[in-house]
Structure formats: structure tokens, C-alpha cells
PyMOL Python script that loads the backbone (N, CA, C, O; Angstrom):
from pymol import cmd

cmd.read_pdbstr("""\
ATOM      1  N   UNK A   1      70.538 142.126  40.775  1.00  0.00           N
ATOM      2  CA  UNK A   1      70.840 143.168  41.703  1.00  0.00           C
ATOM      3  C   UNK A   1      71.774 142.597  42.771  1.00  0.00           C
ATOM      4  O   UNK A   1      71.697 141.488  43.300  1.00  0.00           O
ATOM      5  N   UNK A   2      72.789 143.692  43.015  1.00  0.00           N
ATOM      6  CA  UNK A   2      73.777 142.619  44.164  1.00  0.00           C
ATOM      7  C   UNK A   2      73.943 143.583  45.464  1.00  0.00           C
ATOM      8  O   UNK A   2      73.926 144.811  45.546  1.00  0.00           O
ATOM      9  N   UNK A   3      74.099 142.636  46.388  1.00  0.00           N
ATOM     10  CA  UNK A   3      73.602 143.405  47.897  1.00  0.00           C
ATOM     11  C   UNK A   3      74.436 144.443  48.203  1.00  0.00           C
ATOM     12  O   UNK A   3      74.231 145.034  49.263  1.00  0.00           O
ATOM     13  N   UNK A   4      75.545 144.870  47.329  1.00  0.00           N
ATOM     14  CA  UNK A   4      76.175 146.446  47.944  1.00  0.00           C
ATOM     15  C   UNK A   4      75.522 147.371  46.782  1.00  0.00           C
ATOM     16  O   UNK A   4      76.188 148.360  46.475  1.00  0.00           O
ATOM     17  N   UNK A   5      74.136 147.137  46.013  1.00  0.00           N
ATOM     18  CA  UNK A   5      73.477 148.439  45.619  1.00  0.00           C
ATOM     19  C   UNK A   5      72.813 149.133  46.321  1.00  0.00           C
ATOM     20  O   UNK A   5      72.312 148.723  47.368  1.00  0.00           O
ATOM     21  N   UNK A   6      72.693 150.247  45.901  1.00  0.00           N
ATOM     22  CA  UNK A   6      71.974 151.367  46.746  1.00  0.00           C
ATOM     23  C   UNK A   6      70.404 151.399  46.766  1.00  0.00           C
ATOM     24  O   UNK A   6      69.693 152.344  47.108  1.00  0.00           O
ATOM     25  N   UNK A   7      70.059 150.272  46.366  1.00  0.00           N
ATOM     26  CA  UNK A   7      68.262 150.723  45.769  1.00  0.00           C
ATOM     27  C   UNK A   7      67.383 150.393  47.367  1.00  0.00           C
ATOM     28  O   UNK A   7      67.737 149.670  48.298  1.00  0.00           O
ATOM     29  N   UNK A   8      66.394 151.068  47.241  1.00  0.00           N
ATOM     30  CA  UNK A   8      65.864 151.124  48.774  1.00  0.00           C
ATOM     31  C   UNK A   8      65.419 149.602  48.915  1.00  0.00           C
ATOM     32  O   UNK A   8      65.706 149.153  50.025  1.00  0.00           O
ATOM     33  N   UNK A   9      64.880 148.831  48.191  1.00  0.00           N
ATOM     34  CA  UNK A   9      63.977 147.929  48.114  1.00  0.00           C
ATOM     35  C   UNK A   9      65.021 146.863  48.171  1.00  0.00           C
ATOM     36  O   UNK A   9      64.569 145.837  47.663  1.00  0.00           O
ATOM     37  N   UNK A  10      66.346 146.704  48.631  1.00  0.00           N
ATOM     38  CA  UNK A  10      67.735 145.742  48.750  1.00  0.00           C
ATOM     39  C   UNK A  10      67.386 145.459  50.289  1.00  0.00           C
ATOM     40  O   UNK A  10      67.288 146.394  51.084  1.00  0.00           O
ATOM     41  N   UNK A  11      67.245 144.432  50.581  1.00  0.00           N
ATOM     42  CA  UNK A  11      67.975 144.086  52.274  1.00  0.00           C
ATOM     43  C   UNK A  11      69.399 143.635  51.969  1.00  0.00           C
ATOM     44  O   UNK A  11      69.831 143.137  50.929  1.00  0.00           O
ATOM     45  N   UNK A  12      70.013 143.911  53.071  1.00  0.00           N
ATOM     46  CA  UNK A  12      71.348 143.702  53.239  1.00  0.00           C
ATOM     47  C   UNK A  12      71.444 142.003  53.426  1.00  0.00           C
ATOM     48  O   UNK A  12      70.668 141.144  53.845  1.00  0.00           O
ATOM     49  N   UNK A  13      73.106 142.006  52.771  1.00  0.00           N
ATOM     50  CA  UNK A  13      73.323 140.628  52.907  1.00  0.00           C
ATOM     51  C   UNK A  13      73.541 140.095  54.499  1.00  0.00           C
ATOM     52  O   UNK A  13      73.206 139.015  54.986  1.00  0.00           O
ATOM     53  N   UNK A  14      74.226 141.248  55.134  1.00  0.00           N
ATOM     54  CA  UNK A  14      74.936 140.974  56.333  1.00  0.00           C
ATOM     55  C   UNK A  14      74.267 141.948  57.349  1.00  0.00           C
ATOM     56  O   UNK A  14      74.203 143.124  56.990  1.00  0.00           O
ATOM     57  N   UNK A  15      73.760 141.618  58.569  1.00  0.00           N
ATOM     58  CA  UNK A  15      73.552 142.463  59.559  1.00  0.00           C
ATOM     59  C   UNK A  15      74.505 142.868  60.490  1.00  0.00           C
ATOM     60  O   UNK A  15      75.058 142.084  61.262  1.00  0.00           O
ATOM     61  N   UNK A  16      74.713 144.050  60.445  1.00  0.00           N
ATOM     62  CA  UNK A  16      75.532 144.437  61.541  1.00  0.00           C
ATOM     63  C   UNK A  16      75.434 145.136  62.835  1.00  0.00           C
ATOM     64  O   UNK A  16      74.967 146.274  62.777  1.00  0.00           O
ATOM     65  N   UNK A  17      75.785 144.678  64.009  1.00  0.00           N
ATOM     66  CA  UNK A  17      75.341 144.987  65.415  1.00  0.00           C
ATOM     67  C   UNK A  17      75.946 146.707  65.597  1.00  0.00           C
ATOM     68  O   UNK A  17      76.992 147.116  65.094  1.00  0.00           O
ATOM     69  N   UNK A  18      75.233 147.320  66.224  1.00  0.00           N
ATOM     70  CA  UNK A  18      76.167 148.648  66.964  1.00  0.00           C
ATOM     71  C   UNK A  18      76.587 148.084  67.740  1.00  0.00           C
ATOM     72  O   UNK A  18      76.373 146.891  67.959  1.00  0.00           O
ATOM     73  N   UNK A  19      77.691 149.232  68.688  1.00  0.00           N
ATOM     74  CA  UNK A  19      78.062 149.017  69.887  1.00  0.00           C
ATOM     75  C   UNK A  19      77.068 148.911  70.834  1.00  0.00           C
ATOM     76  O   UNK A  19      76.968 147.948  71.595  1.00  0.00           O
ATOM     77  N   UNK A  20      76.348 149.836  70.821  1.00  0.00           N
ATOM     78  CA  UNK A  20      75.160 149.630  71.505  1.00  0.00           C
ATOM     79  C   UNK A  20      74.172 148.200  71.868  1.00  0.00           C
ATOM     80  O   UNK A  20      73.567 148.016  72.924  1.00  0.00           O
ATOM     81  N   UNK A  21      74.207 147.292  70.699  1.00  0.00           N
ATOM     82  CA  UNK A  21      73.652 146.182  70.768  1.00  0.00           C
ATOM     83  C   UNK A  21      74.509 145.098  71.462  1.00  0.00           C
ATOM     84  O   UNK A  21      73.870 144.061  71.644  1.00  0.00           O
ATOM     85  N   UNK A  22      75.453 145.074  71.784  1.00  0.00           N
ATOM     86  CA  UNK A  22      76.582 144.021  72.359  1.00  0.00           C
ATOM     87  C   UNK A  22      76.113 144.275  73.433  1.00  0.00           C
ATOM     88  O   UNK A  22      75.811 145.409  73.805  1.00  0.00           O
ATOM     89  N   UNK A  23      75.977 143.147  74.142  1.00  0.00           N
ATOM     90  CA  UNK A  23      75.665 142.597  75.532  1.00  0.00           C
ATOM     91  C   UNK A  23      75.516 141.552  75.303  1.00  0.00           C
ATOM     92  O   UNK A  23      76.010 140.728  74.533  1.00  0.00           O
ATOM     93  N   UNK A  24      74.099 141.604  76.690  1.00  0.00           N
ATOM     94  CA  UNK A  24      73.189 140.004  76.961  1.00  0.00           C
ATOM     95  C   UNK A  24      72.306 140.183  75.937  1.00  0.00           C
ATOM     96  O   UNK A  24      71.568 141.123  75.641  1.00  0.00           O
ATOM     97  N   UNK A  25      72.610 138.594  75.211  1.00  0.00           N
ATOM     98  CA  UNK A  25      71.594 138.278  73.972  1.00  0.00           C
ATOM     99  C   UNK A  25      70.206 138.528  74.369  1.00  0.00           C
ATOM    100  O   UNK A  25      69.943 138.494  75.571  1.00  0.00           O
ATOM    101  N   UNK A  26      69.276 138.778  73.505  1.00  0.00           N
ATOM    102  CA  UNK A  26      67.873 139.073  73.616  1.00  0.00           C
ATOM    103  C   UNK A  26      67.237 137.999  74.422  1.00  0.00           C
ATOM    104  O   UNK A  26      66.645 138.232  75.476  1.00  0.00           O
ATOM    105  N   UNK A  27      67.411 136.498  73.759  1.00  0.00           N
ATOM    106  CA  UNK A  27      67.080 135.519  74.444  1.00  0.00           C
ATOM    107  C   UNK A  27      67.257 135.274  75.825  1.00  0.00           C
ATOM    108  O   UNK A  27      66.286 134.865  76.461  1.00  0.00           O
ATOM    109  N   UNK A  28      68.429 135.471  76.439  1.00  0.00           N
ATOM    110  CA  UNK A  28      68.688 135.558  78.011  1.00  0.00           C
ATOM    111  C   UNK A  28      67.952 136.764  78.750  1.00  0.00           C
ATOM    112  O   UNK A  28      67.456 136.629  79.869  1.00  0.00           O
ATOM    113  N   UNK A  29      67.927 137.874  78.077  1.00  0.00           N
ATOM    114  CA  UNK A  29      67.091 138.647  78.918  1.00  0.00           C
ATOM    115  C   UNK A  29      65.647 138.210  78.633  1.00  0.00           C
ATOM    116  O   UNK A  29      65.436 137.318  79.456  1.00  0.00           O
ATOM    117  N   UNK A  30      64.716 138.357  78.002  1.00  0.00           N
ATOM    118  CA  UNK A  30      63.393 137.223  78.085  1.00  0.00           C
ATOM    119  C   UNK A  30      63.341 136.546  78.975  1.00  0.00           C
ATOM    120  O   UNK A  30      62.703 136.800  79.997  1.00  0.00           O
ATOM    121  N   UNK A  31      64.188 135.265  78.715  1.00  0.00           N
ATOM    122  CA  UNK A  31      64.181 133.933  79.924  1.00  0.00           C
ATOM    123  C   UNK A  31      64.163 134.558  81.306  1.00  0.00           C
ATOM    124  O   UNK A  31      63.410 133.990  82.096  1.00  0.00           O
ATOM    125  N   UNK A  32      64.767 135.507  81.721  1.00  0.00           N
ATOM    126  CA  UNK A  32      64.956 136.171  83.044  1.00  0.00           C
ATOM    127  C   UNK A  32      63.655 136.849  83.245  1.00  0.00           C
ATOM    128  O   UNK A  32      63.453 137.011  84.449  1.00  0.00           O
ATOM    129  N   UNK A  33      62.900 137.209  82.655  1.00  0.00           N
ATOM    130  CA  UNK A  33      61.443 137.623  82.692  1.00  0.00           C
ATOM    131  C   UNK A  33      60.509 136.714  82.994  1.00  0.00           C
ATOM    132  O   UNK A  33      59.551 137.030  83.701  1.00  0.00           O
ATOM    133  N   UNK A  34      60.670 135.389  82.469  1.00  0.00           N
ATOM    134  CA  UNK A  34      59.588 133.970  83.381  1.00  0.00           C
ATOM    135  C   UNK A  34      59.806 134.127  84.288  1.00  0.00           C
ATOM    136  O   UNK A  34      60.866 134.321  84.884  1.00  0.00           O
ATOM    137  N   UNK A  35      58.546 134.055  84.639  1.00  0.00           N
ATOM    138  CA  UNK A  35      58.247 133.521  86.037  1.00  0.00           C
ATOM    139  C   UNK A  35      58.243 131.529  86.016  1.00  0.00           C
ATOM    140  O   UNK A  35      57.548 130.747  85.368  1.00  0.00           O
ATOM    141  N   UNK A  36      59.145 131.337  86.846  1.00  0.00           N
ATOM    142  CA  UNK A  36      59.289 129.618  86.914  1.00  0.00           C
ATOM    143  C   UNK A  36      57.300 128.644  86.695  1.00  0.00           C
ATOM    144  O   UNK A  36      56.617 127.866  86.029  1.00  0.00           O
ATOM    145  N   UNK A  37      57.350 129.423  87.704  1.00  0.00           N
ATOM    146  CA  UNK A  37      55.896 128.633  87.774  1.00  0.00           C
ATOM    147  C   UNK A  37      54.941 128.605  86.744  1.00  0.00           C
ATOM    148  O   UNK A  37      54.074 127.732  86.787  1.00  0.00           O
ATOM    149  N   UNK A  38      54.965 129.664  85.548  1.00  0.00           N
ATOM    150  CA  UNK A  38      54.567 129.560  84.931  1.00  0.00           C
ATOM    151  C   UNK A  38      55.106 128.705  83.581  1.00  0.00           C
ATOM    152  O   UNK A  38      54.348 128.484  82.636  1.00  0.00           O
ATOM    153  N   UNK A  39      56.781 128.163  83.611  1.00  0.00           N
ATOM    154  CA  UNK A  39      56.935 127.629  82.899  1.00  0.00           C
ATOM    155  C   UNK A  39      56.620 126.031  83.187  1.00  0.00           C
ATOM    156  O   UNK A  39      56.299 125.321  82.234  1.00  0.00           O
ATOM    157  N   UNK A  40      56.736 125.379  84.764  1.00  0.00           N
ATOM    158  CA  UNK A  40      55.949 124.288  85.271  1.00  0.00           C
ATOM    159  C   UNK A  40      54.735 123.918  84.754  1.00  0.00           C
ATOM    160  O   UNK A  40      54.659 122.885  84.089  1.00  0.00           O
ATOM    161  N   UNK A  41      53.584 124.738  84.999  1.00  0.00           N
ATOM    162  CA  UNK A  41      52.287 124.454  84.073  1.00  0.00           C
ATOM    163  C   UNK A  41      52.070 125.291  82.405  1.00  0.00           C
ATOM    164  O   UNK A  41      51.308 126.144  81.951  1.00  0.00           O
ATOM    165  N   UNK A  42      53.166 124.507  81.913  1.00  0.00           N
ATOM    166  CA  UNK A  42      53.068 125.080  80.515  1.00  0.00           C
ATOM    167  C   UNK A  42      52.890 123.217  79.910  1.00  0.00           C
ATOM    168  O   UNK A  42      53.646 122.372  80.391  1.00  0.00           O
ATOM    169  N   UNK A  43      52.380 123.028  79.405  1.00  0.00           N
ATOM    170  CA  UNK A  43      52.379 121.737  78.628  1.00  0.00           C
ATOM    171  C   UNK A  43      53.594 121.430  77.406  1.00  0.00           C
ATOM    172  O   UNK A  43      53.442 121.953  76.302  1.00  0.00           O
ATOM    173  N   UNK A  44      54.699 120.624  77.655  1.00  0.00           N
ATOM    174  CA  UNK A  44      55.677 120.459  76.945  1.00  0.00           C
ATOM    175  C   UNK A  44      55.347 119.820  75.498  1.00  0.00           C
ATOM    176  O   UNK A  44      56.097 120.065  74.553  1.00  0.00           O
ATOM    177  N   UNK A  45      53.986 118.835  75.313  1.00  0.00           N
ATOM    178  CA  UNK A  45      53.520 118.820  74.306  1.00  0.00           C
ATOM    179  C   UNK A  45      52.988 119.788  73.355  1.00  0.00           C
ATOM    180  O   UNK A  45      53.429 120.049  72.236  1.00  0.00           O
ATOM    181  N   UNK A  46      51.949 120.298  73.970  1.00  0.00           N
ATOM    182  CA  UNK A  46      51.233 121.515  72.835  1.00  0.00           C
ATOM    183  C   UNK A  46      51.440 122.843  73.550  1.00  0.00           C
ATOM    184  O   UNK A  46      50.777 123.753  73.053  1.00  0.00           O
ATOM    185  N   UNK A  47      52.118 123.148  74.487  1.00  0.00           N
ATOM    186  CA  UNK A  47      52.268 124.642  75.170  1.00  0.00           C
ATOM    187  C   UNK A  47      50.994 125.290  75.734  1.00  0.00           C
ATOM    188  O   UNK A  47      50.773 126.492  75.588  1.00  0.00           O
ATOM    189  N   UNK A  48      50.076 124.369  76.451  1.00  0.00           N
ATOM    190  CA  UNK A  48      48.370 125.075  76.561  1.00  0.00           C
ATOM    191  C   UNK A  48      49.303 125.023  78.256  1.00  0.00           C
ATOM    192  O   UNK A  48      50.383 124.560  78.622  1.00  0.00           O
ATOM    193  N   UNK A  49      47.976 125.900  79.037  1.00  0.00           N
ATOM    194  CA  UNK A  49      48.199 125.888  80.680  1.00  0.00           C
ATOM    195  C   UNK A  49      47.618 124.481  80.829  1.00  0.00           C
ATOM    196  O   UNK A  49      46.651 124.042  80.206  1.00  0.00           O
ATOM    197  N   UNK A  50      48.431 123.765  81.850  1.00  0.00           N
ATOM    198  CA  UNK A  50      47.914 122.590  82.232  1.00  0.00           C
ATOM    199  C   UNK A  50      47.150 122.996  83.422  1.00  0.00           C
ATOM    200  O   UNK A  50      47.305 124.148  83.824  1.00  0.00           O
ATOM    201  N   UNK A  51      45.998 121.862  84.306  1.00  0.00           N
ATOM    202  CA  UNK A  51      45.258 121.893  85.434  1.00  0.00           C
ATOM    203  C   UNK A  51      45.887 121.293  86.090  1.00  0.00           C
ATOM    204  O   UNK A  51      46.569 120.335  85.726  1.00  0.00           O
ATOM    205  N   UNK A  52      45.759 121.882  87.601  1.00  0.00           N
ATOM    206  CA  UNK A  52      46.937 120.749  88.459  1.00  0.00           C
ATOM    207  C   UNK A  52      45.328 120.065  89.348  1.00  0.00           C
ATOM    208  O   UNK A  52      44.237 120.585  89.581  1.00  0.00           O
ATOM    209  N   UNK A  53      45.886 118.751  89.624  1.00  0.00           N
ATOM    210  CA  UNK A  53      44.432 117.817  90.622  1.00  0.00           C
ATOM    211  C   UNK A  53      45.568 117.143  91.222  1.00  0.00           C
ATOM    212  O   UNK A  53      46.641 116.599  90.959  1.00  0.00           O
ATOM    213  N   UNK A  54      44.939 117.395  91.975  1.00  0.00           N
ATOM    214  CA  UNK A  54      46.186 116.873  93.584  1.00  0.00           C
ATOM    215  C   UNK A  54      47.497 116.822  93.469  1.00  0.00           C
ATOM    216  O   UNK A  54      48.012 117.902  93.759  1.00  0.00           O
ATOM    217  N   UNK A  55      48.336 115.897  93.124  1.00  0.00           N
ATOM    218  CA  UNK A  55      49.466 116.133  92.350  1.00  0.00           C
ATOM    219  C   UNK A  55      50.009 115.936  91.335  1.00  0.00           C
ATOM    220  O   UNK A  55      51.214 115.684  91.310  1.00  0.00           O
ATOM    221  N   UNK A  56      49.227 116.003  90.180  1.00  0.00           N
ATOM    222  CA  UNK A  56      49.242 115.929  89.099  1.00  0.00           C
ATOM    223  C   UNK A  56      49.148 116.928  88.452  1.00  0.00           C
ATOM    224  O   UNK A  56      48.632 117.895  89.012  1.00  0.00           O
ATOM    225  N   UNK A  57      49.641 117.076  86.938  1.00  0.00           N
ATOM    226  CA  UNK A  57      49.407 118.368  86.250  1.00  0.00           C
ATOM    227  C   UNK A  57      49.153 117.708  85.080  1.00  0.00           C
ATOM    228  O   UNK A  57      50.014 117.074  84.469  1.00  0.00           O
ATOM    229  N   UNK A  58      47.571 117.871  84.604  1.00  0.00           N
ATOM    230  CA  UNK A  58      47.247 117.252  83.339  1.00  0.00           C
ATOM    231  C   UNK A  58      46.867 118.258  82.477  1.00  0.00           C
ATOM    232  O   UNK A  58      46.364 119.235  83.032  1.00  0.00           O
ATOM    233  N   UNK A  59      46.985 118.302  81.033  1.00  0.00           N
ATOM    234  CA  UNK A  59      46.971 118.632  80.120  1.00  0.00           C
ATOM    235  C   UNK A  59      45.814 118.257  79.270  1.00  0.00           C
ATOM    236  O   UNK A  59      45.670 117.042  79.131  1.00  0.00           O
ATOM    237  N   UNK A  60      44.871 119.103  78.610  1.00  0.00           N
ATOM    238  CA  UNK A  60      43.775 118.428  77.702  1.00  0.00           C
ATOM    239  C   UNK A  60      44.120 117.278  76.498  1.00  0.00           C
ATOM    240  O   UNK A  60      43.630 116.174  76.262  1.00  0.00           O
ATOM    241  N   UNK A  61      45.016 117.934  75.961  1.00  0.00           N
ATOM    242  CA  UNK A  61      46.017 117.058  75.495  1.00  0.00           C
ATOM    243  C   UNK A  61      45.861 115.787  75.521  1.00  0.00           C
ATOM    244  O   UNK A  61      45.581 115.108  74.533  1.00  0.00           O
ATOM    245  N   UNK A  62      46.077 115.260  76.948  1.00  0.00           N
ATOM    246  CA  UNK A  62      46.500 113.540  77.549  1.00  0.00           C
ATOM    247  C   UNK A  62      47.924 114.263  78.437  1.00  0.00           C
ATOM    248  O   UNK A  62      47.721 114.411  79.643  1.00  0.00           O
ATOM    249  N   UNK A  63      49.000 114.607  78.032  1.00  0.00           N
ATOM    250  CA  UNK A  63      49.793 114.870  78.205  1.00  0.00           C
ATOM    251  C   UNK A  63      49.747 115.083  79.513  1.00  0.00           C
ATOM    252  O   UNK A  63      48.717 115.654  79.871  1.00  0.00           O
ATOM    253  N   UNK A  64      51.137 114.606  81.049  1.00  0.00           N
ATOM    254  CA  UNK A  64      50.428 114.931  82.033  1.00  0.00           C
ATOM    255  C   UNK A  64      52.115 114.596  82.795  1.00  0.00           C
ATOM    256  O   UNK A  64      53.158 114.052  82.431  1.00  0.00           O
ATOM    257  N   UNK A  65      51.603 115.287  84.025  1.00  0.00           N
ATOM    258  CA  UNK A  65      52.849 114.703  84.976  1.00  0.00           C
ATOM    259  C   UNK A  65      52.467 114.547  86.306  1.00  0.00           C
ATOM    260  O   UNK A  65      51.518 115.165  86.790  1.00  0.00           O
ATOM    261  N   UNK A  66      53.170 113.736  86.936  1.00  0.00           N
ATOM    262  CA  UNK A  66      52.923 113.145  88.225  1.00  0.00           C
ATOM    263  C   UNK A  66      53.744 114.110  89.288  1.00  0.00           C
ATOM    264  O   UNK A  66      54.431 114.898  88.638  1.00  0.00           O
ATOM    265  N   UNK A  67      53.895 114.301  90.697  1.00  0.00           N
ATOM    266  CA  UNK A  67      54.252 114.966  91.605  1.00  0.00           C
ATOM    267  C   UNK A  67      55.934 114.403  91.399  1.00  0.00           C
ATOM    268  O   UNK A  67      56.593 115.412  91.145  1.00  0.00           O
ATOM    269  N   UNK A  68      56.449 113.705  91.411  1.00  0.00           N
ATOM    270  CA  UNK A  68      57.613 113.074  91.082  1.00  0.00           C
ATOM    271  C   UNK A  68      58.376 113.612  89.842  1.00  0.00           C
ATOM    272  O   UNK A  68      59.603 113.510  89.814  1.00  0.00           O
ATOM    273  N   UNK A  69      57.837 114.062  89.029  1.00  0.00           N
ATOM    274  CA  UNK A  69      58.083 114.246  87.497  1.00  0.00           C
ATOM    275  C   UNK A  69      58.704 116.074  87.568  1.00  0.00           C
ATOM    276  O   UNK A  69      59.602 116.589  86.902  1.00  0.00           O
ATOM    277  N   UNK A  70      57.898 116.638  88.537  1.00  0.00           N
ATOM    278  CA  UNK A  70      58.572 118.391  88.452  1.00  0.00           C
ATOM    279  C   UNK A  70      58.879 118.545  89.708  1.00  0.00           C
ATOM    280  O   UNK A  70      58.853 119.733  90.027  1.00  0.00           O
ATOM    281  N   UNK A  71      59.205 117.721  90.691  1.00  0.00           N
ATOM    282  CA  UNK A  71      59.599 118.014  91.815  1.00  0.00           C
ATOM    283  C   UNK A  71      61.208 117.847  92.055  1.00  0.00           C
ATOM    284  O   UNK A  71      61.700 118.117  93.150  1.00  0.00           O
TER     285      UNK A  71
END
""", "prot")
cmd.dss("prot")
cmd.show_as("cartoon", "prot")
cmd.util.cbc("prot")
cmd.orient("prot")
């Protein structure tokens, strides 16, 4: 079967954008939706919420950072 047949059960070879879809990529609008602080206590190892203790932000993990490290 080759991708310019008509059969319903074909995905297309090629996707094509409308006009409508041209802009800001999906990805940039997302990113503009974090909130910073929540990407700070995100654990860069396994992505869990880290605990912050004094100035530290440790991770169950092990994984951890010092006041120096996100400042």
C-alpha cells in the first residue's frame, strides 16, 4: 500500500501544518507556563520534587544541591 492511497486505515507520509498552526512552536508556549520555582526543585536525576533543609535541596534519590549550585 503506498501513502497517496485513499484507504482510511493509511497515515500519511508527510504532515502538513495549516496556516493556522504557524507561530510559536508548542514547546515554547509550555515552557512559558513553568513556573521557575518549580523547575528549581525538580530533581535533574529522576524528576521527583526535591526537599529543601536549610540550603540545600536533596533528593531521595542521593541526588542534591548546595545553596551555591542554584543560586
Amino acid at each position: 500500500m503506498t501513502p497517496e492511497s485513499d484507504a482510511p486505515d493509511a497515515s500519511p507520509a508527510i504532515l502538513l501544518l495549516d496556516d493556522a498552526d504557524i507561530g510559536e512552536p508548542p514547546l515554547a508556549a509550555a515552557a512559558a507556563v513553568v513556573d521557575p520555582g518549580v523547575v528549581v526543585l525538580t530533581c535533574a536525576n529522576c524528576g521527583a520534587q526535591m526537599d529543601e533543609r536549610k540550603c540545600k535541596l536533596i533528593c531521595r534519590c542521593g541526588y542534591f544541591l548546595s545553596c551555591s549550585d542554584y543560586y
